[in-house]
C-alpha positions in Angstrom: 0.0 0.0 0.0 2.6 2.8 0.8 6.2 1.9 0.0 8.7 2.6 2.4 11.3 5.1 2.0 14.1 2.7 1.6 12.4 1.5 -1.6 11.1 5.2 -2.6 13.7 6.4 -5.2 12.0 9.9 -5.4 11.4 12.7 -2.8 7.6 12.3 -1.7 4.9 12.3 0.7 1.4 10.4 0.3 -1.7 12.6 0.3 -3.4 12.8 3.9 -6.7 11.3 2.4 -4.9 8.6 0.7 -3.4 7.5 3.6 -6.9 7.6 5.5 -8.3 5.3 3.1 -5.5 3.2 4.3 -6.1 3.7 8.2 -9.6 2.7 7.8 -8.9 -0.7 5.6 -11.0 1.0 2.4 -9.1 -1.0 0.2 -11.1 -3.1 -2.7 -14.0 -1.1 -4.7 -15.0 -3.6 -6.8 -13.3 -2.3 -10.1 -10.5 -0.6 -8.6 -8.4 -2.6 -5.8 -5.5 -0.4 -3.7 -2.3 -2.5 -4.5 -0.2 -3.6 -1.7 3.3 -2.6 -0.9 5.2 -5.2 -2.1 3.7 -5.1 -5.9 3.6 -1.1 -5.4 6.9 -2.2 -5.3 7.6 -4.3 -8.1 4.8 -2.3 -10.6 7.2 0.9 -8.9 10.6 -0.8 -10.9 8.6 -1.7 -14.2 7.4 1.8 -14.2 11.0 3.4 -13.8 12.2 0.9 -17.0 9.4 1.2 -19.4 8.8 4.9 -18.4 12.1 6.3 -17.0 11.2 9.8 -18.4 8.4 10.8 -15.3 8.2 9.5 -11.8 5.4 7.4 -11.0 4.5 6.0 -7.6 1.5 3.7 -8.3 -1.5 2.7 -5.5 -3.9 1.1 -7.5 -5.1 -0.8 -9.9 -8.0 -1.7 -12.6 -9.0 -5.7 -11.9 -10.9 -5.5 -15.3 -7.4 -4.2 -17.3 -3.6 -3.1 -17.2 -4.9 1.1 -16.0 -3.3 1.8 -13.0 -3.6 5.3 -10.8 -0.2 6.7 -10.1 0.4 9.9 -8.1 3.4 11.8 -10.2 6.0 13.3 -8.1 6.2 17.3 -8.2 2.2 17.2 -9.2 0.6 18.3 -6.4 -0.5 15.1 -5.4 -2.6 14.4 -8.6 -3.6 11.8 -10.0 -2.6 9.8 -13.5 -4.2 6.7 -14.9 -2.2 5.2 -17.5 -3.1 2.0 -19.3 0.4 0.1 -18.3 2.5 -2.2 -20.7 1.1 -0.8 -24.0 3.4 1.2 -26.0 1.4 4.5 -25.7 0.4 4.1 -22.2 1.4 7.5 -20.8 -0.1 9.6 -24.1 -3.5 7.8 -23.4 -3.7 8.9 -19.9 -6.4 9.7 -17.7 -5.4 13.1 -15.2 -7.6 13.8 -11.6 -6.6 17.1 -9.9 -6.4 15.4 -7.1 -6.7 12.2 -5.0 -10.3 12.7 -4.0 -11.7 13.3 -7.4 -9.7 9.8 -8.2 -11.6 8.4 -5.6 -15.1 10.1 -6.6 -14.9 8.4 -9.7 -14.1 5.2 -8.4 -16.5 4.9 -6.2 -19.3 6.5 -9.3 -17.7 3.1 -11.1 -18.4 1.0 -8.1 -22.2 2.0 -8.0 -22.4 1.6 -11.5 -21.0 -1.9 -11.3 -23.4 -2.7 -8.8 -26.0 -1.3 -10.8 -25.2 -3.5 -14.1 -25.2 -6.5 -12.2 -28.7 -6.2 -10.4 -27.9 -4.8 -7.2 -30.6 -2.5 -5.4 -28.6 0.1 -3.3 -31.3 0.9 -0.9 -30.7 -2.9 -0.4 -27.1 -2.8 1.1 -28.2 -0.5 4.2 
């Protein structure tokens, strides 16, 4: 989930709502999963090779495809979805302001997954 700063190669700090999310275990939405430190790790040193040009720290992933949300160091804190191993993947990005709006949309994706496969969301009170 957060990768320690032995195995950060950049200068950064996670954003105080991202690291919330952490605290309180939110974790799996469905379509979007946050990835655990030791592939943040490894998804961390393939993004360094295949991108070496931008600094990427990646937290989540898309269980449906390759997309996964990076924060880009000296971005504020924003938010980048790139759709990883394909040969464009940065140029067909996806760009969030800010880690919140990220996480709007995911959960908009979440309800509209639950939605496509029958659920009734006054029924999961």
């Amino acid at each position: 989930m957060i990768i320690d700063k032995k195995n950060m190669p950049y200068e950064f700090e996670y954003p105080k709502e991202f690291l919330k999310l952490i605290e309180l275990g939110l974790l799996d939405f469905e379509v979007w999963g946050i990835i655990d430190a030791t592939d943040a790790v490894i998804r961390l040193e393939g993004l360094k090779k295949r991108y070496p040009e931008y600094k990427l720290i990646p937290f989540a992933r898309c269980w449906s495809n390759d997309d996964i949300a990076c924060f880009e160091v000296g971005k504020n804190n924003s938010v980048i979805v790139i759709h990883d191993y394909s040969d464009n993947a940065y140029k067909n990005r996806k760009e969030y302001e800010t880690f919140l709006s990220w996480f709007e949309e995911v959960i908009k994706e979440m309800i509209q997954e639950f939605i496509w496969f029958g659920f009734e969301l006054d029924s999961l009170d």
